[in-house]
C-alpha positions in Angstrom: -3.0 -15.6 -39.2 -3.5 -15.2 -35.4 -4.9 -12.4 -33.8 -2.8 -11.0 -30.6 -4.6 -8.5 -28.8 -3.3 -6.8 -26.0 -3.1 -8.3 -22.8 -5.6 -5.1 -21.1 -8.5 -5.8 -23.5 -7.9 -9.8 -23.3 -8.1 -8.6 -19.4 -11.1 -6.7 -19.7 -13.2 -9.0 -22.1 -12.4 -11.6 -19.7 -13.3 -9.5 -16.7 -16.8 -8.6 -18.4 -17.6 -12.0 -18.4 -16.5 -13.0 -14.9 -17.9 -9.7 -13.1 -20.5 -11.3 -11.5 -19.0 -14.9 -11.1 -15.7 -14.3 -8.7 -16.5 -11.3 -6.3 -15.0 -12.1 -3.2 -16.1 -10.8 -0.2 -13.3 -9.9 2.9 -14.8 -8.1 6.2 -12.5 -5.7 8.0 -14.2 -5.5 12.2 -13.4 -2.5 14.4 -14.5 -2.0 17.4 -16.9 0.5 16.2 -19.6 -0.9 13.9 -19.9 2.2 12.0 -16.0 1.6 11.2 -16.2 -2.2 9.9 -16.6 -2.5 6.4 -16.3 -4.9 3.8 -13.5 -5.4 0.9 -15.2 -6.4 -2.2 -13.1 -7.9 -4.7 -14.3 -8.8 -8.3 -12.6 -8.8 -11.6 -14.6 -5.6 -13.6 -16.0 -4.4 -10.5 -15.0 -0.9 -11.5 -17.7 -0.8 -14.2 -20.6 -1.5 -11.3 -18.7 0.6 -8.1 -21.8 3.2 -8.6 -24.2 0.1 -8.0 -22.2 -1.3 -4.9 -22.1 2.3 -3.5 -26.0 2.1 -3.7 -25.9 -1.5 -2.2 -23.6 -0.3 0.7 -26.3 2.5 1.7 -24.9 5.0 0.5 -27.0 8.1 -1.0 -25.0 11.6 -0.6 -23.2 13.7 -3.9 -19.9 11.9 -4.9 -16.5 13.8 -5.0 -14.4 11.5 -6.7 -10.4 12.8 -6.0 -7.7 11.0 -8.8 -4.7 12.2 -10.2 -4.6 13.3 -13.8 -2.1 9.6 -14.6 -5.0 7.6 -12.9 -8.3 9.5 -14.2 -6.4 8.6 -17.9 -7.5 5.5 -17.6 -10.2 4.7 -14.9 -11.9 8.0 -14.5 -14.4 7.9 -16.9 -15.3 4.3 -16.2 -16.2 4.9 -12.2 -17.5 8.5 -13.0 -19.8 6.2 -15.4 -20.8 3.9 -13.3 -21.6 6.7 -10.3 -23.9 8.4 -12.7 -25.8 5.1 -14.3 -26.3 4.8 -10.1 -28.1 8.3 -10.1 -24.7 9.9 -8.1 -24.0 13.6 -9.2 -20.4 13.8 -9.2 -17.8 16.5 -8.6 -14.5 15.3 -10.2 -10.8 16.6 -8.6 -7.9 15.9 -10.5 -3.9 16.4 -8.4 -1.0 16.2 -10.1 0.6 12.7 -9.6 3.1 12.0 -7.0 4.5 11.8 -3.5 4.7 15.7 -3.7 0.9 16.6 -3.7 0.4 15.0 -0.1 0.9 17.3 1.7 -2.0 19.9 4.0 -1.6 22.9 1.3 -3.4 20.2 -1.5 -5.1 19.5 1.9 -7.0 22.8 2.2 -7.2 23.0 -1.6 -9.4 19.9 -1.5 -11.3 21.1 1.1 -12.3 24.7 -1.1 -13.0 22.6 -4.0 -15.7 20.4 -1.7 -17.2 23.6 0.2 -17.7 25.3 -3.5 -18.6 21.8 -5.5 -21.5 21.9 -2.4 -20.3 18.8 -1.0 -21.5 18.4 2.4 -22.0 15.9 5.6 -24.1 13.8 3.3 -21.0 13.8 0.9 -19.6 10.8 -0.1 -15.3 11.2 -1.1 -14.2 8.4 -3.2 -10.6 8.0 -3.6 -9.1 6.4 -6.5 -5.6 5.9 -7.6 -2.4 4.8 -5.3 -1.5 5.2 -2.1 -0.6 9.0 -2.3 -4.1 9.4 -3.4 -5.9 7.4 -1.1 -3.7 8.5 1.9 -4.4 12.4 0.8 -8.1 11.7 0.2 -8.9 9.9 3.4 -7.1 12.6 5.7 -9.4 15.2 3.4 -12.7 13.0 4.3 -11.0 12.2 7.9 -11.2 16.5 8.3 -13.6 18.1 6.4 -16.8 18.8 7.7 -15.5 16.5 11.2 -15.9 13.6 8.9 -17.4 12.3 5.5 -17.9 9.0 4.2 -15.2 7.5 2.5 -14.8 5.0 -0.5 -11.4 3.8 -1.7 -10.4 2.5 -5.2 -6.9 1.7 -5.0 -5.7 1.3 -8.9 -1.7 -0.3 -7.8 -0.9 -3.3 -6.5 0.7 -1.7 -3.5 -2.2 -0.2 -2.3 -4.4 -3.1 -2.7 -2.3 -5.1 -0.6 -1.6 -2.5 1.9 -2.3 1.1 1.8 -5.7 1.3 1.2 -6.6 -0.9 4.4 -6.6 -0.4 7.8 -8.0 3.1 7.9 -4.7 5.4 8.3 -4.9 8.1 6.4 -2.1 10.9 6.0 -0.1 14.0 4.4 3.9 14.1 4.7 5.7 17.3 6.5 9.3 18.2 5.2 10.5 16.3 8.1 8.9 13.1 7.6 6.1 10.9 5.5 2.9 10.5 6.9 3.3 12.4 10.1 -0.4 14.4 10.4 -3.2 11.9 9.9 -6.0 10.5 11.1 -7.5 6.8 11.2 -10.8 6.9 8.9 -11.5 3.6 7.7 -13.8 3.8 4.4 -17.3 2.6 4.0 -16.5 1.0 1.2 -13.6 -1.0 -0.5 -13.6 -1.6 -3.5 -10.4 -3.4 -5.3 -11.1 -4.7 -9.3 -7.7 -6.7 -10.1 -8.3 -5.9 -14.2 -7.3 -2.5 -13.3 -3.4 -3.5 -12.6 -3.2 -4.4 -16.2 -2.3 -0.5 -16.8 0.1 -0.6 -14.3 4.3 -0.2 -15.5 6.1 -3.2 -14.7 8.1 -0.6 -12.1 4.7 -0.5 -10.3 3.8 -4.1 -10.2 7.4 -4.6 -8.5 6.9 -2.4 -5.8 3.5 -3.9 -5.0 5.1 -7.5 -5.0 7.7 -5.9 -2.2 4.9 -5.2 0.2 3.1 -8.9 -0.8 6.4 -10.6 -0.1 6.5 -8.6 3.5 2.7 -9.7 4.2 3.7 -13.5 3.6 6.8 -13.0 5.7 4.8 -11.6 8.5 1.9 -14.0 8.0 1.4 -16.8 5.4 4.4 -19.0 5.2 2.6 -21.1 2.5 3.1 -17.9 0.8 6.3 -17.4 1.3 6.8 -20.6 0.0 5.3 -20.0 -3.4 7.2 -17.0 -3.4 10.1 -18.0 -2.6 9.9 -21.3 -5.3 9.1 -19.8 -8.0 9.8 -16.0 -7.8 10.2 -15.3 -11.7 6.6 -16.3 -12.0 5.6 -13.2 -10.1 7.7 -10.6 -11.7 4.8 -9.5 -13.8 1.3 -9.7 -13.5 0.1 -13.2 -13.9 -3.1 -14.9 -15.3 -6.5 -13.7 -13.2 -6.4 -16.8 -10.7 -3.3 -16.7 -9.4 -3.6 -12.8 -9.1 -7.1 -13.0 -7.7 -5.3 -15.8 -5.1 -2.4 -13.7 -4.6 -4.1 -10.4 -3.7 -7.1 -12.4 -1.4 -4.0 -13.8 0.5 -1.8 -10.8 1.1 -5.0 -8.8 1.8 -6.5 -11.3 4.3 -2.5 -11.1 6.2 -3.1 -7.5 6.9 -6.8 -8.0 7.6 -6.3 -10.0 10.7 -3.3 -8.2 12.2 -5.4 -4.6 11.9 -8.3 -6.4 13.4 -5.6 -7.5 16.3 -4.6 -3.8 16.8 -7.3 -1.5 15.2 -5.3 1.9 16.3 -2.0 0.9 16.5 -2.3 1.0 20.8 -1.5 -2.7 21.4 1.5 -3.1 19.2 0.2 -6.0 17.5 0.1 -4.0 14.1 3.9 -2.7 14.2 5.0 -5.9 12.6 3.4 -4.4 9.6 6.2 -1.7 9.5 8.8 -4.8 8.6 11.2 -3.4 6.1 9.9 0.4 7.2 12.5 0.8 9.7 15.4 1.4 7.2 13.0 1.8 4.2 11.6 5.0 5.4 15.3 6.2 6.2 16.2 5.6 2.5 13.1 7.3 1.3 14.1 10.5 3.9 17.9 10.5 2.1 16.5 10.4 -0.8 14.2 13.3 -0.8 11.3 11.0 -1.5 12.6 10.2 -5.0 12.7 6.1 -4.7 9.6 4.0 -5.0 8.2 3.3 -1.8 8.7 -0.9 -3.0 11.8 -0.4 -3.6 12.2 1.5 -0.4 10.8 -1.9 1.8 12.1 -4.3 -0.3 16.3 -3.0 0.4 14.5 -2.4 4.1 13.6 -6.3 4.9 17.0 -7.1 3.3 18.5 -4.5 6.1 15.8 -5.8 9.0 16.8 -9.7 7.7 20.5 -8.3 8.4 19.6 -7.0 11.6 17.4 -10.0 12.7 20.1 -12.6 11.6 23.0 -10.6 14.1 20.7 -10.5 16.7 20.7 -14.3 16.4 17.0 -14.3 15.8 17.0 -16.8 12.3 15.4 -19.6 12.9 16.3 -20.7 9.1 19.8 -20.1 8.1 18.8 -19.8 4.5 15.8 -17.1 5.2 18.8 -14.4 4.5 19.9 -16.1 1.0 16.0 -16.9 0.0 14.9 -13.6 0.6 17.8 -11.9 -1.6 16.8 -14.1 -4.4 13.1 -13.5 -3.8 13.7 -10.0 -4.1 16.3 -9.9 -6.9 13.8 -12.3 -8.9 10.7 -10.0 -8.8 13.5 -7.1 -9.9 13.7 -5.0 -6.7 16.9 -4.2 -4.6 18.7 -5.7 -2.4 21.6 -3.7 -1.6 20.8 -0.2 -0.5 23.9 1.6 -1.3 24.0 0.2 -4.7 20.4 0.9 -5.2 20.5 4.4 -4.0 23.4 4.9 -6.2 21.7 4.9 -9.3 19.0 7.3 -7.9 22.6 9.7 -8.0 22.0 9.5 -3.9 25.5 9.2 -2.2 24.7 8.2 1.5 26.4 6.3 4.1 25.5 4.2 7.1 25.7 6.8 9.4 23.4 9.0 7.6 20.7 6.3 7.2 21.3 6.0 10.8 20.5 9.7 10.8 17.5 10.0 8.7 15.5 7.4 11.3 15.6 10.3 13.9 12.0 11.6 12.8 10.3 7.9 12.3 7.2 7.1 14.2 7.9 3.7 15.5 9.9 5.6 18.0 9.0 4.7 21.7 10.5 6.3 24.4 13.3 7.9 22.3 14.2 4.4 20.8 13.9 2.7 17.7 12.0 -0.6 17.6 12.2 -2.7 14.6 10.2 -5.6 13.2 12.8 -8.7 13.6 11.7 -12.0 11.6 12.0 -14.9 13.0 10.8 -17.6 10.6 8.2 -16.9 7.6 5.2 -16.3 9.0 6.7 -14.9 12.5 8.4 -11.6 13.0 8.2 -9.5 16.3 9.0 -6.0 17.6 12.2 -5.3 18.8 13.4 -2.2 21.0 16.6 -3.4 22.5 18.7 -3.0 19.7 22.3 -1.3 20.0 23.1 1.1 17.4 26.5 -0.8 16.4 24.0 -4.0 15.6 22.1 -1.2 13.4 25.0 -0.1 11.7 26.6 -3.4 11.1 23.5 -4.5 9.2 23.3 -1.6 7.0 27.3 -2.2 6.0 26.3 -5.4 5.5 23.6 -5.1 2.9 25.1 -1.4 1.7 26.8 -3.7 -1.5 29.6 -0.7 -2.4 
């Protein structure tokens, strides 16, 4: 009789084998040397993060920041790993969710530091998703004028996206993400084995912000995506998903290293999707998925971009509706929202955009595509166009 074991120790015996084989090697350039870093990416690298922290330079006390879902399952690994290095480590557990970013948790990380006797030669390692990485960089950002920081994102979302670029943040009542700072890490450190714990839910909102980096940048991509979406609705074999995340990561790579600090405006077209997404996160109360959130966004922006007459395919609308609705994420915001027991109408997405930070002088710009692999920033953009779009994709 055959033996089936679970896919995560399949993963990880795999993984222990291949460690040392298939570490790839990205570079993130700032203008500041001391800002550049490199992304290291290697299946098992968790088990040897205390090694690559050694490697990097690095030599001061370790507080490693998680949440308690996260720590579950990785915490003991990397807290492992720091001490087989010769790192003490002070270990901070937050409840999970978009609720603990905020600056109360904030000045609660910074107590816990100043009495763990964490100090300038500290070294704050986030690991978990982007809530946690966002809250732990603003805390290494601020504390002390600035500690190093290492970043283990455990989702596929913030592999792809929030964990690079150095923006770092805590959300007010009246918006996501609005006090921050730009801190890149020292250090990042991405081990693919790890999405193997991930829900399914999870893996889908990751694949929302993979199908907006091959939208904005690699129409080969888009094209696999777009072919054969079903074969990404769940985490595929370790090449394709060590291919998959090199080539979303490497999209944002180049357009941060365009626009470091979001001055030029060459970095906005990341925010595709974020325009309307953030709106529907707002109405919400922050209870949707962030994915989810982008995913009914680029449906919105595609909308937008096809009234604007700015399609250069016809079809792009159509493909990316079945894209999305393949990998199991919305594509009709009313609808959507609807089952989240969220009654809200065009107008009062229109609403909710009044606090969003791509405003510029007191207008909305939006990140229009073009063809895959080409979007651009839009300002002139009536509000009836706006409105239209969202009746459009509303689907009630």
């Amino acid at each position: 009789m055959a033996l089936h074991l679970p896919r995560a120790c399949i993963l990880l015996e795999w993984a222990s084998r291949a460690c040392h084989k298939t570490m790839i090697t990205l570079h993130l350039r700032f203008p500041k040397p001391e800002h550049s870093h490199p992304i290291l990416l290697a299946p098992g690298l968790l088990d040897r993060c205390g090694a690559a922290l050694r490697e990097a330079g690095l030599e001061g006390p370790i507080a490693l920041v998680s949440d308690t879902t996260v720590a579950a399952y990785h915490g003991a690994r990397v807290r492992r790993s720091m001490e087989e290095a010769g790192f003490p480590v002070l270990e901070i557990l937050l409840p999970p969710g978009e609720k603990t970013k905020t600056l109360d948790t904030a000045a609660a990380l910074y107590r816990r530091l100043a009495r763990g006797g964490i100090g300038r030669d500290g070294v704050l390692i986030g690991l978990g998703g982007g809530v946690v990485l966002d809250l732990a960089g603003f805390v290494a950002a601020t504390y002390m004028r600035g500690i190093a920081l290492v970043s283990i994102p455990t989702t596929l979302l913030a592999m792809v996206d929030a964990a690079i670029g150095g923006k770092t943040g805590v959300d007010l009542p009246e918006g996501k993400n609005l006090v921050g700072a730009f801190h890149p890490p020292r250090l990042l450190l991405i081990d693919p084995m790890v999405l193997s714990t991930l829900p399914p839910a999870e893996w889908r909102n990751g694949m929302a912000e993979v199908v907006k980096a091959a939208l904005i940048g690699d129409a080969a991509l888009w094209q696999q995506l777009r072919d054969h979406p079903a074969r990404w609705a769940a985490m595929p074999e370790i090449e394709p998903l060590v291919d998959l995340l090199t080539r979303a990561i490497a999209v944002k790579v180049r357009i941060v290293e365009q626009d470091p600090l979001e001055t030029r405006g060459e970095r906005e077209v990341l925010n595709l999707g974020h325009t309307f997404g953030h709106a529907f996160e707002r109405v919400s109360g922050y209870r949707v998925p962030h994915g989810e959130a982008v995913a009914a966004g680029m449906m919105a922006a595609a909308a937008l971009s096809a009234r604007r007459g700015f399609l250069e395919e016809p079809r792009l609308f159509q493909d990316l509706e079945d894209v999305l609705r393949g990998l199991g994420l919305p594509t009709r915001w009313r609808a959507w929202l609807a089952r989240y027991g969220i009654d809200a109408s065009p107008e009062d997405i229109i609403a909710a955009m009044g606090t969003d930070k791509k405003r510029r002088g007191g207008r909305l710009r939006f990140i229009l595509i073009h063809r895959p692999g080409v979007v651009r920033v839009h300002s002139d953009v009536p509000d009836e166009a706006v409105l239209q779009a969202l009746e459009e994709t509303a689907g009630l």
